[in-house]
mmCIF file of the C-alpha atoms, coordinates in Angstrom:
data_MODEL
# 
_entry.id   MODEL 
# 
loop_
_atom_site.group_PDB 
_atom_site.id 
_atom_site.type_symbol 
_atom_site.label_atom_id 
_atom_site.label_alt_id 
_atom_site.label_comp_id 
_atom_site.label_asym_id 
_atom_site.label_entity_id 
_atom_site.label_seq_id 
_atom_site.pdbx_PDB_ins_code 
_atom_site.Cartn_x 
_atom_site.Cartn_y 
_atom_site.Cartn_z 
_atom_site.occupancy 
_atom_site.B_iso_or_equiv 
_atom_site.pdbx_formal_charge 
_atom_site.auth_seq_id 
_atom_site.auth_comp_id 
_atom_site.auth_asym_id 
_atom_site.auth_atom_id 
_atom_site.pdbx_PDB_model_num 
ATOM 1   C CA . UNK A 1 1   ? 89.123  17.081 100.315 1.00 0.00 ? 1   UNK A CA 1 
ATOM 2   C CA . UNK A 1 2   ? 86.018  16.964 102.426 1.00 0.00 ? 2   UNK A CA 1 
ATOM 3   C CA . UNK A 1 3   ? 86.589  20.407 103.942 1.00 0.00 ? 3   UNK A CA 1 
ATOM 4   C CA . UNK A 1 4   ? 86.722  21.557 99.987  1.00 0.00 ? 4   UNK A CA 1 
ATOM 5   C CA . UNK A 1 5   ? 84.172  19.489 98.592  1.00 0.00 ? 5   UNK A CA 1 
ATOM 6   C CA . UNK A 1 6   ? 81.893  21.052 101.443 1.00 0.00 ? 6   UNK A CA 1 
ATOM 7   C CA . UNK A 1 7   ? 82.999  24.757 100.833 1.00 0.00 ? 7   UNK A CA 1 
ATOM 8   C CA . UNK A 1 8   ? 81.997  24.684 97.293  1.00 0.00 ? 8   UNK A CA 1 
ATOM 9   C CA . UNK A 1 9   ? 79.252  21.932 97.401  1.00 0.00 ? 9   UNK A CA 1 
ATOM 10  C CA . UNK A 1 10  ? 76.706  24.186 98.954  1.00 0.00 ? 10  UNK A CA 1 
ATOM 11  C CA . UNK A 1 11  ? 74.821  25.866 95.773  1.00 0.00 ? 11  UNK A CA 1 
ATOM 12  C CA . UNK A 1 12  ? 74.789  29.233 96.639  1.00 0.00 ? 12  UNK A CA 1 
ATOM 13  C CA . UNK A 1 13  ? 78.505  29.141 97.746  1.00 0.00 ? 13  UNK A CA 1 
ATOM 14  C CA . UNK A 1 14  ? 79.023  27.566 94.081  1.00 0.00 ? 14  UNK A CA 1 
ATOM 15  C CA . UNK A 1 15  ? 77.423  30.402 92.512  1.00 0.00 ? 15  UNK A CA 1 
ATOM 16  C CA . UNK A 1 16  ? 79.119  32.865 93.720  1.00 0.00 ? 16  UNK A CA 1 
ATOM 17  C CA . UNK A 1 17  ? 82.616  30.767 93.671  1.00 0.00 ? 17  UNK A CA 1 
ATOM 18  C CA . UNK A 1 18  ? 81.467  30.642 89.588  1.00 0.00 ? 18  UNK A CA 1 
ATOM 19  C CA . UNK A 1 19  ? 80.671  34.296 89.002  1.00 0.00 ? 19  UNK A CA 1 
ATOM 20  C CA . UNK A 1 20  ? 84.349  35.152 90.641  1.00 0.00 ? 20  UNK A CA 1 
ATOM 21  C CA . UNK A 1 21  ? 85.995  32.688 88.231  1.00 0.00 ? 21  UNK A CA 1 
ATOM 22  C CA . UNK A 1 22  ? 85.280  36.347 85.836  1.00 0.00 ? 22  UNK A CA 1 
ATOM 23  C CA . UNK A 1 23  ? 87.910  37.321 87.286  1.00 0.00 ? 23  UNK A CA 1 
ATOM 24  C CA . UNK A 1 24  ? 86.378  40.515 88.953  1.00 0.00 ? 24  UNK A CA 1 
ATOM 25  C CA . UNK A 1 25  ? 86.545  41.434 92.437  1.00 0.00 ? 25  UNK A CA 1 
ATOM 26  C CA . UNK A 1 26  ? 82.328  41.363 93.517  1.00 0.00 ? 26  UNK A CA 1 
ATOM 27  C CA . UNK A 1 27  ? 81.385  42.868 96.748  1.00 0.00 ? 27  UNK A CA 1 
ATOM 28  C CA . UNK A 1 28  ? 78.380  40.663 98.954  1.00 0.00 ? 28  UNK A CA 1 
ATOM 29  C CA . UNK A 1 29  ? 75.670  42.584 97.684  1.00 0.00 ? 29  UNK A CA 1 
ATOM 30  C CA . UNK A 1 30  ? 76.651  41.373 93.784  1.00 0.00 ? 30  UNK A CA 1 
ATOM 31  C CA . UNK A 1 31  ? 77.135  38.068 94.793  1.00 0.00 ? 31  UNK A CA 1 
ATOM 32  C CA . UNK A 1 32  ? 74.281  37.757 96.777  1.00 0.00 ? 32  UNK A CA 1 
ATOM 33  C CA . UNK A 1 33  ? 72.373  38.518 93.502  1.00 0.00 ? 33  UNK A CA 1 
ATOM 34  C CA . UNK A 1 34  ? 74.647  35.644 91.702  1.00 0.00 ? 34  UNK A CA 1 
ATOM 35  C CA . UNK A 1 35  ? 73.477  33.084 94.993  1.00 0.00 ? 35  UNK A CA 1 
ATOM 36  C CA . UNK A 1 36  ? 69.729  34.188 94.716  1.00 0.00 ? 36  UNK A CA 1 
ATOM 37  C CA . UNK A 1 37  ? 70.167  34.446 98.730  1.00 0.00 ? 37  UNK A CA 1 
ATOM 38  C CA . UNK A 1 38  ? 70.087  37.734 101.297 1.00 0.00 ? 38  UNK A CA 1 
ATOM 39  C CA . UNK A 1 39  ? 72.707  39.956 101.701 1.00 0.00 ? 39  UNK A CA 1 
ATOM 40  C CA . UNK A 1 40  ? 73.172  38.673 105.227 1.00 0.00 ? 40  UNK A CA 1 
ATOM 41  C CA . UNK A 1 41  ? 73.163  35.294 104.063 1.00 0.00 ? 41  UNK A CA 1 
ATOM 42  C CA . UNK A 1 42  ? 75.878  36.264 101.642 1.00 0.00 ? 42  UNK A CA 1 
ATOM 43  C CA . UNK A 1 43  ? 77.916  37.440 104.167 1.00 0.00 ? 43  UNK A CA 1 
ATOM 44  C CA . UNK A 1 44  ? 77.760  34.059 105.970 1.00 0.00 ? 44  UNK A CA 1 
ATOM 45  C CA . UNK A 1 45  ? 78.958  32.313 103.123 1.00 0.00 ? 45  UNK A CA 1 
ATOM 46  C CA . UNK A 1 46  ? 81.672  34.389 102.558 1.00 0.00 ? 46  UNK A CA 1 
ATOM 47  C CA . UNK A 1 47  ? 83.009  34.456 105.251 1.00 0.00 ? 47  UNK A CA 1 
ATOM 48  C CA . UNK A 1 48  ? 83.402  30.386 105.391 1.00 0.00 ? 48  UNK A CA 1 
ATOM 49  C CA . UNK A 1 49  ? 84.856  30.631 101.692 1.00 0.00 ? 49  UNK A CA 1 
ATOM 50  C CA . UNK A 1 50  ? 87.116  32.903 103.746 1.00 0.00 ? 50  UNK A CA 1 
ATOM 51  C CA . UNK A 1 51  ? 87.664  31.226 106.469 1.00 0.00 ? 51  UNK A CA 1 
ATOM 52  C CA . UNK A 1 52  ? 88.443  28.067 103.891 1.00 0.00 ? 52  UNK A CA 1 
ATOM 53  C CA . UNK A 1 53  ? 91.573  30.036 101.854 1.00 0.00 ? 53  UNK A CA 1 
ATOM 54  C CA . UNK A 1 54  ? 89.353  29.778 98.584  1.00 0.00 ? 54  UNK A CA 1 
ATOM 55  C CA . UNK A 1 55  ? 88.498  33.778 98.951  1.00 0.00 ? 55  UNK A CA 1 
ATOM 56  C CA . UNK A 1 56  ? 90.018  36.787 99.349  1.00 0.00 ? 56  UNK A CA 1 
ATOM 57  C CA . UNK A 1 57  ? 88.730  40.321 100.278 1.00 0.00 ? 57  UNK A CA 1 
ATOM 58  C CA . UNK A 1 58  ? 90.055  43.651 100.365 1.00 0.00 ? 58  UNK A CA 1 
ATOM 59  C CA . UNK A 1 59  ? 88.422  47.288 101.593 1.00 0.00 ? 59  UNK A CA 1 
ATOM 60  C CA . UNK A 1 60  ? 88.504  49.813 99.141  1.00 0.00 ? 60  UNK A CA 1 
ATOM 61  C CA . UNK A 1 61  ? 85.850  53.299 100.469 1.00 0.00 ? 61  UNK A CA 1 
ATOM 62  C CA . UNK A 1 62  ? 83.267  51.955 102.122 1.00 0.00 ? 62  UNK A CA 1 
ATOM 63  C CA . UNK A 1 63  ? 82.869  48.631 100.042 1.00 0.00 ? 63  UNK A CA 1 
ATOM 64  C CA . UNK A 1 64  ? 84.622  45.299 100.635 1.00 0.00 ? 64  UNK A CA 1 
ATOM 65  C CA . UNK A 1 65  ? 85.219  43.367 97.623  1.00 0.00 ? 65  UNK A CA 1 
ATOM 66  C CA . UNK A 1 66  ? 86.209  39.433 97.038  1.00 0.00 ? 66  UNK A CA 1 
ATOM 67  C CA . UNK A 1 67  ? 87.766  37.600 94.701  1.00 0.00 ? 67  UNK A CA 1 
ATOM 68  C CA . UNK A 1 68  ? 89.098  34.426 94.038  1.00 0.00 ? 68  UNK A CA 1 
ATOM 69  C CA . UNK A 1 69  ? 92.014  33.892 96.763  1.00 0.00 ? 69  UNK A CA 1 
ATOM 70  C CA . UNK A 1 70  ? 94.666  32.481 93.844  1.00 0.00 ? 70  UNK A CA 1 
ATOM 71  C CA . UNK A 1 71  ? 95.043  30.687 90.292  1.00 0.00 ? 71  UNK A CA 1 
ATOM 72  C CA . UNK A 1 72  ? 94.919  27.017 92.113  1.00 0.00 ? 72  UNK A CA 1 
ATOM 73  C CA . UNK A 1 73  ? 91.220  28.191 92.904  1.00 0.00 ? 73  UNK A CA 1 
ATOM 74  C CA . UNK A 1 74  ? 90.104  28.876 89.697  1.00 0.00 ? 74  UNK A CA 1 
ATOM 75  C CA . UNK A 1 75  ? 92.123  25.838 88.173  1.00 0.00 ? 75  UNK A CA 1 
ATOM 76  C CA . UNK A 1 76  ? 90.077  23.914 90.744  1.00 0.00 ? 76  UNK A CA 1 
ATOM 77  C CA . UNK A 1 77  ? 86.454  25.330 90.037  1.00 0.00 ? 77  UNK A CA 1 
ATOM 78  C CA . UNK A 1 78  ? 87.501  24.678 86.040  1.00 0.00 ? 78  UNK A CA 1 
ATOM 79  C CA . UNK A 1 79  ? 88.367  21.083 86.780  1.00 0.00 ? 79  UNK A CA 1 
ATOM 80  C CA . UNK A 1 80  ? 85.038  20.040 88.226  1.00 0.00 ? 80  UNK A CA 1 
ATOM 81  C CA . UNK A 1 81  ? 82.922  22.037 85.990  1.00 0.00 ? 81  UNK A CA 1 
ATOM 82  C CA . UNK A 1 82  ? 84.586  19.725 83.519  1.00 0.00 ? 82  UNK A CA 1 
ATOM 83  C CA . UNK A 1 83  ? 83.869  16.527 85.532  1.00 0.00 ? 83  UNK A CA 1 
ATOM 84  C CA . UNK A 1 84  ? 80.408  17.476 85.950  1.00 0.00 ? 84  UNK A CA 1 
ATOM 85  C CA . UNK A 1 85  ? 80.180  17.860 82.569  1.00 0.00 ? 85  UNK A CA 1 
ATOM 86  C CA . UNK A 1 86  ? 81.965  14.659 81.753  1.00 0.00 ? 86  UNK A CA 1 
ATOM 87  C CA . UNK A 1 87  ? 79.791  12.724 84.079  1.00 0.00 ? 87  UNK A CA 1 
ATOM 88  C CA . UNK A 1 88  ? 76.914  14.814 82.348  1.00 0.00 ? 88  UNK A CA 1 
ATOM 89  C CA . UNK A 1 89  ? 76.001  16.487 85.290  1.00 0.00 ? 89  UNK A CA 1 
ATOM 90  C CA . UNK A 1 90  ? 74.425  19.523 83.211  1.00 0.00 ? 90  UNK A CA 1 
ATOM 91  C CA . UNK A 1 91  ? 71.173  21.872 83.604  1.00 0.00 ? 91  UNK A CA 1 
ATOM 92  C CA . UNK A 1 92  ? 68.560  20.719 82.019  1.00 0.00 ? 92  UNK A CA 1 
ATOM 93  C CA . UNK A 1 93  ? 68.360  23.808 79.814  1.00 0.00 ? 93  UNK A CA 1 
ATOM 94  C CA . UNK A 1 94  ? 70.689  25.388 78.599  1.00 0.00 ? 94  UNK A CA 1 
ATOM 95  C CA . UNK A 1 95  ? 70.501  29.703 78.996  1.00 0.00 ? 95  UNK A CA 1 
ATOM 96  C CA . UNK A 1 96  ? 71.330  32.449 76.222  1.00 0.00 ? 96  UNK A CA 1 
ATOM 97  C CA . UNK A 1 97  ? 75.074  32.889 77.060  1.00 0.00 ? 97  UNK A CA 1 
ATOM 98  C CA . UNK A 1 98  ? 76.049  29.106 77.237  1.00 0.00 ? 98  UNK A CA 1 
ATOM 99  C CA . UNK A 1 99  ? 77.000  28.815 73.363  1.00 0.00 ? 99  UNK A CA 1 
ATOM 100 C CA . UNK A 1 100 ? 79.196  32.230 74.186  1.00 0.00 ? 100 UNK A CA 1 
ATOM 101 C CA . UNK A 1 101 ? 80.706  31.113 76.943  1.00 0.00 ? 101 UNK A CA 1 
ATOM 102 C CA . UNK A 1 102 ? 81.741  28.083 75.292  1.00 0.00 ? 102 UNK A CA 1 
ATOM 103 C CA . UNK A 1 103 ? 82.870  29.984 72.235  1.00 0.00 ? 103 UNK A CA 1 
ATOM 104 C CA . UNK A 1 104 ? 85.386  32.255 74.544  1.00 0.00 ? 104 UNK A CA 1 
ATOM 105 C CA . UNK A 1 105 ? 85.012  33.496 78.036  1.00 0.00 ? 105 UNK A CA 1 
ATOM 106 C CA . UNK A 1 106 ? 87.687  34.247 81.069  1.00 0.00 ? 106 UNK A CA 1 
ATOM 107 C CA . UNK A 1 107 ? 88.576  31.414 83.337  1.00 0.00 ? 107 UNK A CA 1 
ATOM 108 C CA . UNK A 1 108 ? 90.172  33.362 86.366  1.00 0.00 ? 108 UNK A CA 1 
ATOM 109 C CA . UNK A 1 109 ? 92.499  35.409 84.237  1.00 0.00 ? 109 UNK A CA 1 
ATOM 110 C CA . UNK A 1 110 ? 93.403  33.889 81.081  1.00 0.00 ? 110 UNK A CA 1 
ATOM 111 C CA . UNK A 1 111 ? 91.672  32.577 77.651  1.00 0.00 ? 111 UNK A CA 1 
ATOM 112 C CA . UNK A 1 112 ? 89.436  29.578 77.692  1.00 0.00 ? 112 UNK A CA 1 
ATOM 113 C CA . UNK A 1 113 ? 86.354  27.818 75.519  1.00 0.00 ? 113 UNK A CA 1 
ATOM 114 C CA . UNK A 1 114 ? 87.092  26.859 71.942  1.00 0.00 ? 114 UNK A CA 1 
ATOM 115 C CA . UNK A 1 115 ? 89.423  30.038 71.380  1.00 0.00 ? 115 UNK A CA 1 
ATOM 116 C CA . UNK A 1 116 ? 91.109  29.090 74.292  1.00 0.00 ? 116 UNK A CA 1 
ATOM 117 C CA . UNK A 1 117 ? 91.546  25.528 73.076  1.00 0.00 ? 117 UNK A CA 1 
ATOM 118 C CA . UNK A 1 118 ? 92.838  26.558 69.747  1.00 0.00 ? 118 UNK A CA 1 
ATOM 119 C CA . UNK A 1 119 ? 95.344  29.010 71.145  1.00 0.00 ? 119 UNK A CA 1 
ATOM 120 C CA . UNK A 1 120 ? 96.990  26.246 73.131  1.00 0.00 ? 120 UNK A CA 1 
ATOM 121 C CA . UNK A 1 121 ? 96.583  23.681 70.352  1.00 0.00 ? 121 UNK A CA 1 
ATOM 122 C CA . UNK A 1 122 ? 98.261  26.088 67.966  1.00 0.00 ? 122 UNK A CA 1 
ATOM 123 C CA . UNK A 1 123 ? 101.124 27.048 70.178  1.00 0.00 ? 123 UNK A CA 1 
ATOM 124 C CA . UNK A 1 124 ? 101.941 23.428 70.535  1.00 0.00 ? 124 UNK A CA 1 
ATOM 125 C CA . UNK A 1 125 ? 101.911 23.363 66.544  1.00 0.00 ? 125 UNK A CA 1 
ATOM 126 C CA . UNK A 1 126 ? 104.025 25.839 66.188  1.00 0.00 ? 126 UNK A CA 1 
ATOM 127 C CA . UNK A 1 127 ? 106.718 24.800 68.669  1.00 0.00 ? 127 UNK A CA 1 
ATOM 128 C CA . UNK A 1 128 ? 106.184 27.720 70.934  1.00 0.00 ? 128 UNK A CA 1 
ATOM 129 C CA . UNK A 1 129 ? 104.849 25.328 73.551  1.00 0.00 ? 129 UNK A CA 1 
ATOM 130 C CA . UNK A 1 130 ? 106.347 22.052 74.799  1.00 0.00 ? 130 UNK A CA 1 
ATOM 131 C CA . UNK A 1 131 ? 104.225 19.131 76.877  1.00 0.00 ? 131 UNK A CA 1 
ATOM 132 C CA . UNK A 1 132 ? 106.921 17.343 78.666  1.00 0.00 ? 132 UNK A CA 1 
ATOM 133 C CA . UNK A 1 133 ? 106.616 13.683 80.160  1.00 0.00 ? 133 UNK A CA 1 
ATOM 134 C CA . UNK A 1 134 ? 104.634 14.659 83.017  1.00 0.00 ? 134 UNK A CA 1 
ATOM 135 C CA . UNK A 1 135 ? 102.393 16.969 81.249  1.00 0.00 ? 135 UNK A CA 1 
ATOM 136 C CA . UNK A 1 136 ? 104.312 20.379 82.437  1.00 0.00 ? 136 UNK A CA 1 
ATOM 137 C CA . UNK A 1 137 ? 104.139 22.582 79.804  1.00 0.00 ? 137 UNK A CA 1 
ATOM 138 C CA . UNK A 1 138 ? 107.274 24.886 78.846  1.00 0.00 ? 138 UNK A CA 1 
ATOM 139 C CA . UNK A 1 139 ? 108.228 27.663 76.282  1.00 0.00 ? 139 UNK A CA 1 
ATOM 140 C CA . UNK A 1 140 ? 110.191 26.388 73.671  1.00 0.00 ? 140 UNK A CA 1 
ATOM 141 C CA . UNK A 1 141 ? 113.369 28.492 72.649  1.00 0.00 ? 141 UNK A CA 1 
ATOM 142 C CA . UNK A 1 142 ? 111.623 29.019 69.055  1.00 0.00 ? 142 UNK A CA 1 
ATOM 143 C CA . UNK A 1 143 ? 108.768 30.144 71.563  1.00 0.00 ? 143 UNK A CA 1 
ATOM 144 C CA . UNK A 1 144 ? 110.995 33.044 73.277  1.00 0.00 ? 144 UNK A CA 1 
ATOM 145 C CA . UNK A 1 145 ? 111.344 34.409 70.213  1.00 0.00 ? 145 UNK A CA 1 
ATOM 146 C CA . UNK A 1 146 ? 107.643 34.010 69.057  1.00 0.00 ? 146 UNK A CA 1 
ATOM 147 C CA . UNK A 1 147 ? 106.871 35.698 72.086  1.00 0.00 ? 147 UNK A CA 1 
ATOM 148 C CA . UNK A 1 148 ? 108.922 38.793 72.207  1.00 0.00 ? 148 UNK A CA 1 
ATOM 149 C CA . UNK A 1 149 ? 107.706 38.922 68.575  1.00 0.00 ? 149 UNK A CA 1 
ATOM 150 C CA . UNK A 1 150 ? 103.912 38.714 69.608  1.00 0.00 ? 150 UNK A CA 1 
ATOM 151 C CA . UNK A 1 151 ? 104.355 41.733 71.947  1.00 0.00 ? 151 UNK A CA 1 
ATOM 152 C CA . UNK A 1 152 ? 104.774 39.592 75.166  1.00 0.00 ? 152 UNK A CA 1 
ATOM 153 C CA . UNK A 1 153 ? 108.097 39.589 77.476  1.00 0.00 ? 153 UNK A CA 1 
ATOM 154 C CA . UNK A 1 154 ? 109.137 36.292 79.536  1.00 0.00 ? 154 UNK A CA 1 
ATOM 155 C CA . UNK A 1 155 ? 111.217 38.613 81.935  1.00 0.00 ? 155 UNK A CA 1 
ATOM 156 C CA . UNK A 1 156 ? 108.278 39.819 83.286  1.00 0.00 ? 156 UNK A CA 1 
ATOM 157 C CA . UNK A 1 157 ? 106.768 36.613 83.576  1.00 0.00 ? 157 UNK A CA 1 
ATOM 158 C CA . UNK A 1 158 ? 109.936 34.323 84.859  1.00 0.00 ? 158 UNK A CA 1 
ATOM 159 C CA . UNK A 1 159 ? 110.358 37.169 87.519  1.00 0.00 ? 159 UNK A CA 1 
ATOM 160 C CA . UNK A 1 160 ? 106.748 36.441 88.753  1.00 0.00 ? 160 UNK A CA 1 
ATOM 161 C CA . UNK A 1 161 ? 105.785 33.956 91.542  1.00 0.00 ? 161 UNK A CA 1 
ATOM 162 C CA . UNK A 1 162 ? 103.288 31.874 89.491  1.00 0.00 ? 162 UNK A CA 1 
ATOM 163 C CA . UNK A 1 163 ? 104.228 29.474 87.169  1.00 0.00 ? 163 UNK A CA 1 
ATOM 164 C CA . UNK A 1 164 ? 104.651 30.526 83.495  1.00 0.00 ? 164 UNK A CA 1 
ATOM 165 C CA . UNK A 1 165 ? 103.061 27.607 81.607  1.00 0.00 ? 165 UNK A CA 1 
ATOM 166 C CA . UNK A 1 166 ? 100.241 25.789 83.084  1.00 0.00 ? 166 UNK A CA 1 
ATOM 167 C CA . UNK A 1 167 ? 97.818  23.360 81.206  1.00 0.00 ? 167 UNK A CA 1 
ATOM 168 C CA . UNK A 1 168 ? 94.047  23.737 82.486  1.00 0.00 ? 168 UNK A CA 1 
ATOM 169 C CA . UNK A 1 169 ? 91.233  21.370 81.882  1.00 0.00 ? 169 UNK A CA 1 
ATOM 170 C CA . UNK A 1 170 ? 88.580  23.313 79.863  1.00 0.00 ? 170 UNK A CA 1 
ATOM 171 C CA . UNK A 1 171 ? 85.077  22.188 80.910  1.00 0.00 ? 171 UNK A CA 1 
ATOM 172 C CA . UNK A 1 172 ? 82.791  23.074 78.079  1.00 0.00 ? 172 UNK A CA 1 
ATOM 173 C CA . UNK A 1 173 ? 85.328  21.764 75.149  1.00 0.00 ? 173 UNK A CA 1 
ATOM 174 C CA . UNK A 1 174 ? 87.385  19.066 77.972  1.00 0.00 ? 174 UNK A CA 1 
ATOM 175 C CA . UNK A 1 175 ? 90.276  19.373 76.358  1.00 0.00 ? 175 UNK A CA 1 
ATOM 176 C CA . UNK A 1 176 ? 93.857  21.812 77.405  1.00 0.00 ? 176 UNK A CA 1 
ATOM 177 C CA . UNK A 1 177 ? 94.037  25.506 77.232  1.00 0.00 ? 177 UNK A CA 1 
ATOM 178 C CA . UNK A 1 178 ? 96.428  27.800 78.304  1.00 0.00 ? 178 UNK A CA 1 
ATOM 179 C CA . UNK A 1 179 ? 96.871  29.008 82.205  1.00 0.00 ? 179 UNK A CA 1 
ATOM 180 C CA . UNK A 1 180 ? 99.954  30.452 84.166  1.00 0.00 ? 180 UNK A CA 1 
ATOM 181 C CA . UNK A 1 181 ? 101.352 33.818 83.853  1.00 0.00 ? 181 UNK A CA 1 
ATOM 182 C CA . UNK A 1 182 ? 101.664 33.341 79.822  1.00 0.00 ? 182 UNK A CA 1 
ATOM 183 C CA . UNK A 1 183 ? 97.855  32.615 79.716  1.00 0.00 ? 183 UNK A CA 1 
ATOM 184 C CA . UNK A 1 184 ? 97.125  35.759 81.745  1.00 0.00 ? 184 UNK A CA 1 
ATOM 185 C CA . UNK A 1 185 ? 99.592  37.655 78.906  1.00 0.00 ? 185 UNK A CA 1 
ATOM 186 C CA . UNK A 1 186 ? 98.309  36.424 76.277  1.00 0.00 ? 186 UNK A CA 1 
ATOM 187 C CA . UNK A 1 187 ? 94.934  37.494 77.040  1.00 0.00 ? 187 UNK A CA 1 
ATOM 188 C CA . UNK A 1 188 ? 95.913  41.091 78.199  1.00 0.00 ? 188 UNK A CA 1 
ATOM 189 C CA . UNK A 1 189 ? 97.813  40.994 74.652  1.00 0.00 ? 189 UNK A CA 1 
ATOM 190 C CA . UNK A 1 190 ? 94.001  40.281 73.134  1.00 0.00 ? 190 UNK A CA 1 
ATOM 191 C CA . UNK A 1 191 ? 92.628  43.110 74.991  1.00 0.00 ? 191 UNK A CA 1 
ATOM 192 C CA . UNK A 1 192 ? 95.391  45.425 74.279  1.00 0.00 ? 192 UNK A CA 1 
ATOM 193 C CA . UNK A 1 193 ? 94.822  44.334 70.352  1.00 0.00 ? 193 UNK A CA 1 
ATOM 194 C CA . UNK A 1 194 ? 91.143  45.337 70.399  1.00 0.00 ? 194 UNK A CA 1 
ATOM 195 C CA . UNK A 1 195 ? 90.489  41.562 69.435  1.00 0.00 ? 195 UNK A CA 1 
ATOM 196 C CA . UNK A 1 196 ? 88.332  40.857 72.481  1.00 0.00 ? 196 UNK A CA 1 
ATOM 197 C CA . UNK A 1 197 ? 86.075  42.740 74.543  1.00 0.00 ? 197 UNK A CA 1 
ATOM 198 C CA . UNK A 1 198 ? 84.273  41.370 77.793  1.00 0.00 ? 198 UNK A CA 1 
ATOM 199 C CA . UNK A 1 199 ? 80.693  41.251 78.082  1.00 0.00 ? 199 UNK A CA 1 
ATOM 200 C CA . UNK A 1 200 ? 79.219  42.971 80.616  1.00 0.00 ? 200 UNK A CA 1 
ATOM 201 C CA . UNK A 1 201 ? 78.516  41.194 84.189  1.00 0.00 ? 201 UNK A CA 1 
ATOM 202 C CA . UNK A 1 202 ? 79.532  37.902 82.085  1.00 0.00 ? 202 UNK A CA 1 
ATOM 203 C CA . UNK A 1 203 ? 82.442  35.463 82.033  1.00 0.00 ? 203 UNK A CA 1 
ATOM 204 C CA . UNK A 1 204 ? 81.865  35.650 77.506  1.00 0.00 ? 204 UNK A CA 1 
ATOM 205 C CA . UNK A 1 205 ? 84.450  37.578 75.787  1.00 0.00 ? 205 UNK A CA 1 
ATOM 206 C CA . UNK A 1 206 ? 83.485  38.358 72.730  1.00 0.00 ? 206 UNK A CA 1 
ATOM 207 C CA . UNK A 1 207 ? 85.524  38.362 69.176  1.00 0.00 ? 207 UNK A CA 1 
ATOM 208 C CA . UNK A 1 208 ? 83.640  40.469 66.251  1.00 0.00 ? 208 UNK A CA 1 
ATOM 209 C CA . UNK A 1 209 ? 84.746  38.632 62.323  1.00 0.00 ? 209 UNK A CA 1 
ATOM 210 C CA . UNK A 1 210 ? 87.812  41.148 61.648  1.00 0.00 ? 210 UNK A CA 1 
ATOM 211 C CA . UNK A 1 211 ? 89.226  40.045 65.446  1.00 0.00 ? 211 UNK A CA 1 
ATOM 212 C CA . UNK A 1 212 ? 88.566  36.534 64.507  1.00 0.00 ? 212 UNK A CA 1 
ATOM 213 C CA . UNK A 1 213 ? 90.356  36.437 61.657  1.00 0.00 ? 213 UNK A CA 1 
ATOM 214 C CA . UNK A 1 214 ? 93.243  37.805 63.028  1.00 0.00 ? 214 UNK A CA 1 
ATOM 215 C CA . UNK A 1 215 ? 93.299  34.616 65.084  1.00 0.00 ? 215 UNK A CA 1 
ATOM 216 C CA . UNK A 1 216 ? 92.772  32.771 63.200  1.00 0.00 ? 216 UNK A CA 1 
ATOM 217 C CA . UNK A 1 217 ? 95.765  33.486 61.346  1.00 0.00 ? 217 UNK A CA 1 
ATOM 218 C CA . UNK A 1 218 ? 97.829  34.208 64.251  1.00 0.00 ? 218 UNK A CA 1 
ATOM 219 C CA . UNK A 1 219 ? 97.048  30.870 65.792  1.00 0.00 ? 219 UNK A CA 1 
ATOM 220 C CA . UNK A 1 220 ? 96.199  28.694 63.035  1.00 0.00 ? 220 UNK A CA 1 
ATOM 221 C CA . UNK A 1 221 ? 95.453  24.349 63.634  1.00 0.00 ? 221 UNK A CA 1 
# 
């Protein structure tokens, strides 16, 4: 814990662990905009997120570029944005892009914010989704068939290493949305849909009225 804590305790490390939780792979000289530190510097904090098994890099041309090493990183950074939030550890102002971000934006690779909320709130309504006594979360049999309906296969997904289902703690709303390889899949469904579309160098996704409708109806509370 202390090894972790220190990792991502350092602000500039934070920064950059936060603009990665896009999603995107970032090479040092973009994150050492998102850190507000020297490309060199960058480099030296990298390479202890590295070091530390929360990053991962890979060469592609000439540029190197890092991401997040796996989900359990990004679950993670979400959970203690949402602490820090509890314990109203918050900037004193808030910027342009915080009331989008808490609307809808990417956590790692799936949905999260208020859409992200509802989505897992209505899945549980509809008995696609099951919270068992421990707080796993599993497809229902009524939810196989909601799925294959909805355009998205479990094959795929059961095949996969990661875990299908997993519940995530969302920090801006604090309440469960939807993580695991169905999150991921539902989101790619979104994109492939045309009812989201990312903003640029941002975590926001963005849903325009007809898209939100279509939700809406989709995923109804």
């Amino acid at each position: 814990m202390a090894l972790i804590g220190a990792l991502i305790g350092d602000p500039a490390r934070a920064n950059m662990l936060a603009a990665l939780m896009s999603g995107k792979a970032l090479t040092a000289t973009e994150l050492a905009s998102e850190a507000g530190v020297t490309v060199q510097t960058a480099s030296s904090h990298l390479r202890r997120l590295e070091d530390g098994g929360l990053l991962a890099q890979r060469k592609q041309g000439r540029h190197r570029y890092f991401s997040l090493a796996d989900e359990d990183v990004g679950q993670v950074l979400e959970a203690m944005m949402g602490l820090a939030a509890k314990r109203g550890h918050l900037r004193t102002r808030t910027g342009p892009k915080d009331p989008a971000l808490r609307k809808a934006r990417v956590c790692y690779d799936h949905l999260a914010g208020e859409m992200g909320v509802r989505l897992f709130d209505s899945l549980i309504q509809q008995n696609v989704l099951e919270v068992r006594p421990d707080n796993s979360v599993e497809v229902t049999a009524v939810g196989e068939e909601y799925l294959s309906g909805f355009g998205i296969g479990l094959s795929g997904l059961t095949s996969a290493k990661r875990p299908i289902c997993r519940s995530c703690l969302d920090w801006s709303a604090r309440r469960t949305h939807l993580a695991g390889g169905l999150g991921a899949a539902f989101l790619d469904r979104f994109y492939d849909l045309g009812w989201v579309t990312r903003q640029e160098s941002s975590r926001v996704v963005m849903f325009d009225a007809k898209s939100a409708a279509s939700f809406a109806s989709r995923f109804p509370v």
